[in-house]
Every structure is written in structure tokens, then in C-alpha cells.
C-alpha positions as CSV (number, residue, x, y, z in Angstrom):
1,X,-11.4,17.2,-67.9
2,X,-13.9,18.4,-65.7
3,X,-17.9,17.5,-66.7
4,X,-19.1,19.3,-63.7
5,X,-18.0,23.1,-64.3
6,X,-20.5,24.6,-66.5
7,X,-23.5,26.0,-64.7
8,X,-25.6,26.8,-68.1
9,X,-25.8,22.9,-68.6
10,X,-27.8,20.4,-66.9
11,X,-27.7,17.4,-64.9
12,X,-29.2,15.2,-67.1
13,X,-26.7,16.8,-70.1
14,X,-23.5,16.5,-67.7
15,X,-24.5,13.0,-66.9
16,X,-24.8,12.1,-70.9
17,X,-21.5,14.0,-71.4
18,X,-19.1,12.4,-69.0
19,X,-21.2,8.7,-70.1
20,X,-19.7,9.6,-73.1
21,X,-16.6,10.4,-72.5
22,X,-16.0,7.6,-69.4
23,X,-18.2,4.9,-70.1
24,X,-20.9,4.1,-67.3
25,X,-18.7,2.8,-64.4
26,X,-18.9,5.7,-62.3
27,X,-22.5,5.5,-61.5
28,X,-22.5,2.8,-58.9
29,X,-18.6,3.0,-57.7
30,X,-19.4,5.2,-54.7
31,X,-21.7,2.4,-52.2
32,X,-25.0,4.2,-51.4
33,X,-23.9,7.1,-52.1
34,X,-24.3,7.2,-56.0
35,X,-25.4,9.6,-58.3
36,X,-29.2,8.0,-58.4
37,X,-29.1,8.5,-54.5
38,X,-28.1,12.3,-54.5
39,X,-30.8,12.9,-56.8
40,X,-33.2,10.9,-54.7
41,X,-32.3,12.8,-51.7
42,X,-32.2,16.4,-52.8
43,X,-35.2,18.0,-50.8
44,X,-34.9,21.2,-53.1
45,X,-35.9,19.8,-56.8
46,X,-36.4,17.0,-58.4
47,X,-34.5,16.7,-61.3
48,X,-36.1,13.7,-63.2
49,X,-34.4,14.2,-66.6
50,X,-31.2,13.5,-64.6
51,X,-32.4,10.8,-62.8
52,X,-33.8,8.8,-65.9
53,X,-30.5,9.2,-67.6
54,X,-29.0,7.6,-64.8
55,X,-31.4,4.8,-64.9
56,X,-31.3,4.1,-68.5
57,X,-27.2,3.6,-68.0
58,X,-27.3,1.0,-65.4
59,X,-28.0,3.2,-62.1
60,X,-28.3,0.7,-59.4
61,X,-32.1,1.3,-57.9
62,X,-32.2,-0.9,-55.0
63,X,-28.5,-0.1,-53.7
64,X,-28.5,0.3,-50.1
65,X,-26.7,3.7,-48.6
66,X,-25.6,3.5,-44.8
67,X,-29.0,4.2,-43.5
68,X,-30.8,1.3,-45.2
69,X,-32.5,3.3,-47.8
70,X,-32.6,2.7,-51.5
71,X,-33.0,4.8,-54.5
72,X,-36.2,3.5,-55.1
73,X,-37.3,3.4,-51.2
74,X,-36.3,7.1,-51.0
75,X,-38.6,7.9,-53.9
76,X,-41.9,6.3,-52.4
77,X,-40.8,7.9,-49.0
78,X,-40.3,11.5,-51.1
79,X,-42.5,14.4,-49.5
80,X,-45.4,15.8,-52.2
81,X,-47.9,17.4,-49.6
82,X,-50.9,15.8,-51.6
83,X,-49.6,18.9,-54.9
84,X,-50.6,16.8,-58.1
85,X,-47.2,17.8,-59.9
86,X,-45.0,16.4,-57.1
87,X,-47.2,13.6,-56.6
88,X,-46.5,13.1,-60.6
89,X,-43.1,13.5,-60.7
90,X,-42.8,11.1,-58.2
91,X,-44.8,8.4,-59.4
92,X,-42.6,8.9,-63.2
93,X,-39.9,8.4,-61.4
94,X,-40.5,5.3,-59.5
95,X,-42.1,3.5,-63.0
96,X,-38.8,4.4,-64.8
97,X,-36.9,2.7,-61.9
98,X,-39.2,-0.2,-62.0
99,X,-39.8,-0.4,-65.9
100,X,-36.2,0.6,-66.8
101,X,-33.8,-0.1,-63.9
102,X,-35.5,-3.2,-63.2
103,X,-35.9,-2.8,-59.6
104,X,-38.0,-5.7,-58.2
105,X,-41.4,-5.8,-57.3
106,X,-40.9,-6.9,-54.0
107,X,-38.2,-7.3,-51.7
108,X,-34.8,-9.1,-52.8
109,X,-35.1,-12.3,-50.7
110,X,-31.3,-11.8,-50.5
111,X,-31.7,-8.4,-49.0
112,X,-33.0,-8.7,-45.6
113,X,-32.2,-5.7,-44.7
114,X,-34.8,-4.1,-46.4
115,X,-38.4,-3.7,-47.3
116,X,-40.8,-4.0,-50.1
117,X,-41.8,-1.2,-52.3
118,X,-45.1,-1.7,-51.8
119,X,-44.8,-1.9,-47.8
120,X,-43.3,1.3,-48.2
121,X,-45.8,2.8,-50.0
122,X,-49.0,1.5,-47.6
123,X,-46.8,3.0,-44.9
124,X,-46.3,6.5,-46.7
125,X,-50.0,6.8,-48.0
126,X,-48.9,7.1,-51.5
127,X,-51.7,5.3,-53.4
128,X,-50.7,6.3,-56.6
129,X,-47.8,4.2,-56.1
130,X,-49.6,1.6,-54.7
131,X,-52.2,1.6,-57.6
132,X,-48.9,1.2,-59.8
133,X,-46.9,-1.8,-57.7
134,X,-50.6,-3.9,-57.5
135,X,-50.9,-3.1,-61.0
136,X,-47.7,-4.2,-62.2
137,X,-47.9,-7.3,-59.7
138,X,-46.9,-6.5,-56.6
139,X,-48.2,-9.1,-53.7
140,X,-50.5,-7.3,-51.3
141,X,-49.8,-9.6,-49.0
142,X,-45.9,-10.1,-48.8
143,X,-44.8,-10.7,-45.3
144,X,-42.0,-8.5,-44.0
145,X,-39.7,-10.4,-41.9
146,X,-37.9,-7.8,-40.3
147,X,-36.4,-9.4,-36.7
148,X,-33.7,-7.6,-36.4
149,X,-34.2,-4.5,-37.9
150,X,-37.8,-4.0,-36.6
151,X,-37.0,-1.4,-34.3
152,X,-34.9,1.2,-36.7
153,X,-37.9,0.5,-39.6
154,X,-40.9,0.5,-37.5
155,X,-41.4,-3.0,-39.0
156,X,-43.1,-5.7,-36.6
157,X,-41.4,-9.1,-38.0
158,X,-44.3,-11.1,-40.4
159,X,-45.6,-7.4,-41.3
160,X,-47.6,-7.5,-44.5
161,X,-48.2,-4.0,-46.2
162,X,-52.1,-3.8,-45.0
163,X,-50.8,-4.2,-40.9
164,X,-47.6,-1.5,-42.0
165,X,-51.4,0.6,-43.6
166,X,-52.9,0.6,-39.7
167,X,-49.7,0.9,-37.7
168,X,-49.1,4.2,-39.9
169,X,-53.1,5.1,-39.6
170,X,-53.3,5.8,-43.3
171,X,-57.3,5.3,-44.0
172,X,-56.2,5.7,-48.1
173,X,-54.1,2.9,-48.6
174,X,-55.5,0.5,-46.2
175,X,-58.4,1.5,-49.1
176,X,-56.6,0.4,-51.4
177,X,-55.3,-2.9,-50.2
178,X,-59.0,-4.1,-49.0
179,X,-60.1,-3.1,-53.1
180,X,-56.6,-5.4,-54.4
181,X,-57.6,-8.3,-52.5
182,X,-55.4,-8.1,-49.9
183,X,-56.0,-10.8,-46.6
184,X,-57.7,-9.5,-43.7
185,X,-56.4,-11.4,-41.0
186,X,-53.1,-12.3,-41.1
187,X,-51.5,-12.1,-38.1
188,X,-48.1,-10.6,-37.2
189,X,-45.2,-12.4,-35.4
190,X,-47.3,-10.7,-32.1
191,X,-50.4,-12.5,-33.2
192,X,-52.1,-9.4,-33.9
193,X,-54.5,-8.5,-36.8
194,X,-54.6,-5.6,-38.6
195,X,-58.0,-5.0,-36.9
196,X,-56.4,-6.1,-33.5
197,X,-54.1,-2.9,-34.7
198,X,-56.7,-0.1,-35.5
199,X,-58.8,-1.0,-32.2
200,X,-55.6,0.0,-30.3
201,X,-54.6,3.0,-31.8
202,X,-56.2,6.1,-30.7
203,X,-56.8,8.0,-33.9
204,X,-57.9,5.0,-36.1
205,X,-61.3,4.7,-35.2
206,X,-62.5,5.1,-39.0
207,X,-60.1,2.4,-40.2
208,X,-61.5,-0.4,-37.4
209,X,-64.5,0.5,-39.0
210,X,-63.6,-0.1,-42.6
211,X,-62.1,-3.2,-41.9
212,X,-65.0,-4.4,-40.0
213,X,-67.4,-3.7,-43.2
214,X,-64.9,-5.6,-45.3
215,X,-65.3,-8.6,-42.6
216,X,-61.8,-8.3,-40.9
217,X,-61.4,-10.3,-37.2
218,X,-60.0,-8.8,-34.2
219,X,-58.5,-12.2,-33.8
């Protein structure tokens, strides 16, 4: 029987059908390239009735595909062009991974093939997000140790999310991490501060400077 073949329903209603009918195993069989991850990926809508069902029966949020993305990396990463609804819909969907798919905070210390949420999001310049992960109790000042992968994620090894904030030049969240607490001068694995890090980019004049009023160090 096929759960798949009638346009007039959706997802989210195909998805409870074939639950249903099967049982849940189906949503993580396929390795990084589940369900959740289809969803997460689609560039044309965002279907978050679907995707919650998914969650709420087990979907596996932190499953890495062959690229080194999860379900709930792809999410922070997703486009929304500063338009309140997408930035919304995006934000709902991450708490429901978080909340009801029990996707960690941080990032698995058994996983170091990826990074935290929170990282991510600094990176990204999706504060809403970031308002949510400090909020909830994410560390502002997780390290990412990220040796050998630096180079495909743009990840200096010893990165915490405020140094991934200046690498990325995103004024907002580096914002928000000075208002959460987050240390000023921690260095990298290169001995560089986040300061040392605005002062030698070209375009992040205005963040040198508010790191400098929140008494940051060069070194």
C-alpha cells in the first residue's frame, strides 16, 4: 500500500498515516538522509506541520547526512532574508527539535565531527536562535575543537561561538554574546582574540569597536 499517492493530503497527514500503519521505524532507516533531513533541506517551503510530526515520533535531530550537516544544523543555517514569518518558522522549528526531539544544547562530545548549535547560529546571525539556545542554557563559551575538519567548516580549532561571531563579521550576534556574558578574550588554537579577529578583517571595523567598549584585548 502506497501512503505517498494522494496529492490532496499532506505531509504531515501521510506521515501520521503510514506511523500508523508501519510503526515509526522508517524515520531514521535511511543514514542522513531521513525524512526530518528532506524537510530540512527543501529550499521551496517549509512544511513545519510535517516536520513536528516527525519529531514527536522519534525523528533523529542531530543525525549527520554525508555532508556533515544535521537536521537541527540545517535549520539554524536555513535562509529567512531578515522576513519575520520565515525567521518564525524557523525559530518553531528548532525549539520543537530541542524541546521535543531532544537535540542537545551543545555539541555531542562523541560527535566530533560536528558543531554546536549555538556556534552555528553566532556564525549565521540568527539571534533569535541565539536568544533561544542562551536561554534554554546553552554555554556562550563552548570551545569548538575542530582540527581536522577546520578547513571544510570554516572552524579554527578552540573556536568559541563569539570568535566564529567576528570571523563571520556578524555585528548582531557578537551583540548578543557580549549581553549573555560570554568571555572576551579567549584565545583560539592560533592565539588569536576575537578582537585580534575584528582588527584584521577589513569590513569589521564597527565590531573592533564594540568589543573594545565591552573591554576586549587584542592580546
Amino acid at each position: 500500500m502506497s501512503f505517498w499517492s494522494s496529492e490532496s493530503l499532506s505531509e504531515a497527514t501521510k506521515f501520521r498515516e503510514r506511523i500508523a500503519a508501519e510503526g515509526t521505524g522508517w524515520i531514521n532507516a535511511a543514514r542522513g538522509k531521513t525524512p526530518l533531513m528532506r524537510l530540512c533541506k527543501c529550499d521551496t517551503y517549509l512544511d513545519v506541520d510535517a516536520i513536528e510530526v516527525l519529531v514527536e515520533n522519534g525523528a533523529d535531530c542531530v543525525a549527520m547526512d554525508d555532508y556533515g550537516d544535521t537536521p537541527l544544523l540545517t535549520m539554524i543555517q536555513r535562509f529567512d532574508d531578515g522576513r519575520p514569518d520565515l525567521v518564525a518558522s524557523n525559530l518553531k522549528v528548532v525549539k520543537c527539535m530541542i524541546e521535543k526531539g531532544n537535540a542537545p544544547l551543545q555539541r555531542p562530545e562523541d560527535n566530533p565531527d560536528t558543531v554546536g548549535p549555538l556556534f552555528v547560529a553566532a556564525e549565521y546571525g540568527r539571534t533569535e536562535i541565539m536568544a533561544y539556545l542562551i536561554q534554554r542554557g546553552a554555554n556562550v563559551d563552548a570551545p569548538e575543537f575542530k582540527a581536522e575538519c577546520a578547513e571544510d567548516l570554516e572552524v579554527p580549532p578552540k573556536c568559541t561561538p563569539l570568535h566564529g561571531a567576528v570571523e563571520q563579521e556578524q555585528l548582531e550576534s557578537v551583540k548578543v554574546l557580549i549581553a549573555a556574558g560570554a568571555k572576551l578574550n579567549e584565545k583560539d588554537k592560533e592565539g588569536r582574540t576575537p578582537l585580534a579577529i575584528a582588527l584584521s578583517r577589513r569590513h569589521a571595523a564597527e565590531i573592533a569597536q564594540v568589543l573594545r567598549a565591552a573591554g576586549a584585548l587584542e592580546n
